[in-house]
Each structure stands twice: as C-alpha cells, then as structure tokens.
Steps between C-alpha positions, in 0.01 A plus 500: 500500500221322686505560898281162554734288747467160428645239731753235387306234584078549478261205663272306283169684404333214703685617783467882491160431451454337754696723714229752362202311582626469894562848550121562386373225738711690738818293541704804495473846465393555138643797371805404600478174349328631163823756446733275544358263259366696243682794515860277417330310214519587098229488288525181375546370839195713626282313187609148664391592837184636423459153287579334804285620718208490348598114369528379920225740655237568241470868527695765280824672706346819405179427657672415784751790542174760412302340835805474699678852424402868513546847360746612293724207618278242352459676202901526440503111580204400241667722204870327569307162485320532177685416202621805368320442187175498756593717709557799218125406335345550818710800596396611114123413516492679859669873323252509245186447708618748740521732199168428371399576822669839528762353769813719359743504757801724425871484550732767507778451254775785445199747565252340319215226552517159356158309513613208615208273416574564128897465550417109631410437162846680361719330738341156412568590124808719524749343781425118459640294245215441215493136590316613812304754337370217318419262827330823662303501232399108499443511882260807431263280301514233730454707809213759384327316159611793233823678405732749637464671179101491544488625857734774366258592234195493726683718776728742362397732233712643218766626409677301825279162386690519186843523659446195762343309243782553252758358824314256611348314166881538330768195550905648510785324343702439837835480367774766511480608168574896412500667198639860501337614199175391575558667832600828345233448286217471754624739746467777211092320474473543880623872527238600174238305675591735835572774375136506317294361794463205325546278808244230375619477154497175383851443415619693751317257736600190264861571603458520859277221489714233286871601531680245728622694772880475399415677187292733658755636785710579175227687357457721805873549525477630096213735617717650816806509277325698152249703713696582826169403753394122564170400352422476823539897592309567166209276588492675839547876292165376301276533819383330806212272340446139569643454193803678507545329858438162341731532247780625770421167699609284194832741418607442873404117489656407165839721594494460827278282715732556799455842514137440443450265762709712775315784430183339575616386840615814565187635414298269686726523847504896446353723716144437748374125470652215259342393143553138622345375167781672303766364762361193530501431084828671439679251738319204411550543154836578524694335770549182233619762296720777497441646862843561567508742220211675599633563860816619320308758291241564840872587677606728176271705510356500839805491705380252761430130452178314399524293757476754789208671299333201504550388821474833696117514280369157552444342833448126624460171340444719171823643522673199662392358126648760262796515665548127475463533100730822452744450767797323285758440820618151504 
C-alpha cells in the first residue's frame, strides 16, 4: 500500500552520507542529490543515515539540510527525515501553538471546514497504530520538556480538551478482535449520546477513545445498519461546532483514513493557492503507508488522479520531491 520506492540494493549510510555532505560542499547539484537519496530510503534506513552523518561530520543532517534548503521544499525534506515518531510531536506541538495563537486555518471538506491544526492531533491518535501514538508521545517530552496531554490542556479549552485528551492519554488493544454484541451494544450508546447532544459524554467519548479500531469500524457499521445514517452524517446533523467537526475527524480517521487523507489533499490543492502544510504532512505521513489507497479513493471520488493534482499544484524541487514519494512506477 506504501508508494515509497525503495531500490534493490541501498549504499551504506556512510556512503549516502557522504554523498550528502558533497552535494552541500557543492560537489553536485544538491537537490538532486538529496531526492535521490532520501527520497528512496525507509524510515529505518533514514534513522541510520542521519546517525551517520552526524557520527563522520559532527553536525546534525537536519541542521545541515535547514541551512542548505529553502521554502516549502526544505520543509517537505526535514519532516520525511525526522523519525516519524519526531516528526508527528513537532508537527503536534506546532497545531496547538498556532491555536493558542488564534492561527485556525480552515479546510473545506464535503462543504464544511475542518480546523486542521486540531485534526493533527486526531490523525496522530486516530490513523496510526497505538504503538506510535505512544512514541509521539515520548518524543513530545523529550523535544518540548512537558506532555502532549499538558500542552493540550494549556491550549485548547473544553469540551474539545476533553475529547483529545481522552485519544491521546488512552492505549488500544491492536489486535483484530470484534465482538458483535458489544458493537450493537455501543452503537445503540453512540446514537442516545447523538441524538441528545451529548457529544462529550463520557462514555460516549470512552468508546471512541479506547475501542481498537477493528472493533470500532463494526460499531459504526451497527450504527449505519439500526439507524439508516452513519454516525458520521449524525455528528455533522448536530451542528457545525469545533466539536462536532472534531468528532467527524476521528469517524473518518478510525473508518477510513484513506478517505481522510485524500480529502485533505484535495482540499489543500483545491482552488487559488496550495495549503502546502496539509500536502506536505499528508504525503509524508503516508507514503510509508497506505498511499496507494488514498490515490484510489482521491480517483473515486474526484475523477482525476492525485498525482496530476499534485503535480499540476506544486512546482520545482518541492514538487520534484512529492512526486518521488507518491509516484509508485517501477
């Protein structure tokens, strides 16, 4: 599902780094040299280099690639080198200081606006395997001296606080394990919860917030089968709140995080100008991931193909870049 094109054979970190190091002391044209390397490499692989580097020259590759690179191009670059587990705690502790601030840039999704500084935190919690939730999480401390969950507190009020804390602080069973009755069960909680404007209720958030995601999709399929709507149409029936957009954000990344995910490139490609932070973190995160199936679901329902959206919107090295990770031709 991943659209990352490894080659067959990949060079010792000690040589690709330094490779890297003599297209910075200008040995070669960098960009060139920097895509090509880094933009064929796996995590793990990308971990080793950056190791590397900074083992035989002293200086941290990110250091180097943030004096060396510009613009949105060096920005796409940085995020695919960071661990992932880094690179989502920085991507988190960036959204929620841009909302204390009152940064709220919007996305238009199906008609409506998604605050996308608050969906980073859902799509950390929601479309990642807990495992990483719980790395984000470490990194976070590390990285900024307190916890996600504190930074949440001190930035988002309530009732939303209470819903990101609840996904965030909360550890899901990973295995496929479904029980029908307990989905039945739960979807008949979710609908009361709904139907009363209960959205922050506690159990009703409990569920959302501890289900493992297997269990969950069969809870939502209950719901649609006993009440006719998705939860999702009956959140978005409730109103138009940060809330009620919040808690659409988890439906679509617990169901579906491809449909998520190509509906916020779509978004960000759509109309005058580019949201290149949204493009930039949907493909990073993703291209290890299930890209393929989001550029099937960006085809279904857009009738033309992610790659020529992104392509036709981006320009340059930055674009030469993003087309290296999503483009899975052999």
């Amino acid at each position: 599902m991943a659209t990352l094109r490894v080659p067959d054979f990949v060079p010792p970190a000690s040589e690709d780094s330094e490779e890297l190091m003599k297209a910075f002391e200008g040995f070669g044209k960098e960009e060139e040299v920097i895509i090509r390397i880094l933009g064929h490499r796996n995590a793990s692989q990308r971990k080793k280099i950056r190791e590397m580097y900074e083992r035989l020259y002293d200086k941290p590759l990110v250091e180097e690639l943030q004096s060396e690179l510009f613009c949105h191009f060096r920005d796409a670059v940085i995020l695919w080198t960071y661990d992932p587990a880094e690179r989502d705690a920085r991507l988190a502790n960036k959204a929620l200081n841009s909302w204390r601030k009152g940064i709220i840039p919007f996305l238009k999704v199906r008609g409506k606006g998604i605050i996308t500084n608050l969906q980073v935190i859902v799509e950390i919690a929601c479309a990642t395997p807990p495992d990483h939730l719980m790395a984000v999480r470490q990194a976070y401390c590390s990285l900024f001296g307190c916890s996600l969950e504190e930074d949440i507190t001190s930035n988002v009020s309530l009732p939303v606080r209470k819903v990101l804390l609840g996904l965030v602080s909360s550890y899901r069973y990973e295995g496929n394990v479904v029980d029908s009755n307990i989905a039945n069960s739960e979807a008949t909680k979710l609908y009361e919860a709904i139907q009363s404007k209960h959205l922050d209720d506690d159990e009703f958030l409990w569920i959302l917030g501890t289900r493992n995601f297997f269990q969950l999709k069969k809870t939502f399929e209950c719901y649609q089968n006993k009440y006719r709507n998705s939860i999702y149409q009956d959140i978005k029936s409730r109103g138009n709140g940060v809330l009620e957009l919040v808690l659409g954000v988890i439906i679509w990344c617990i169901d579906s995080p491809e449909k998520h995910f190509a509906e916020v490139i779509r978004a960000s490609v759509v109309g005058l100008g580019t949201d290149e932070d949204s493009l930039t973190r949907a493909i990073v995160a993703r291209a290890e991931i299930d890209m393929k199936k989001i550029k099937e679901e960006y085809y279904k329902v857009n009738k033309t193909s992610l790659d020529d959206a992104v392509h036709n919107d981006t320009s340059r090295d930055y674009r030469r870049f993003l087309m290296t990770l999503i483009e899975d031709k052999n």
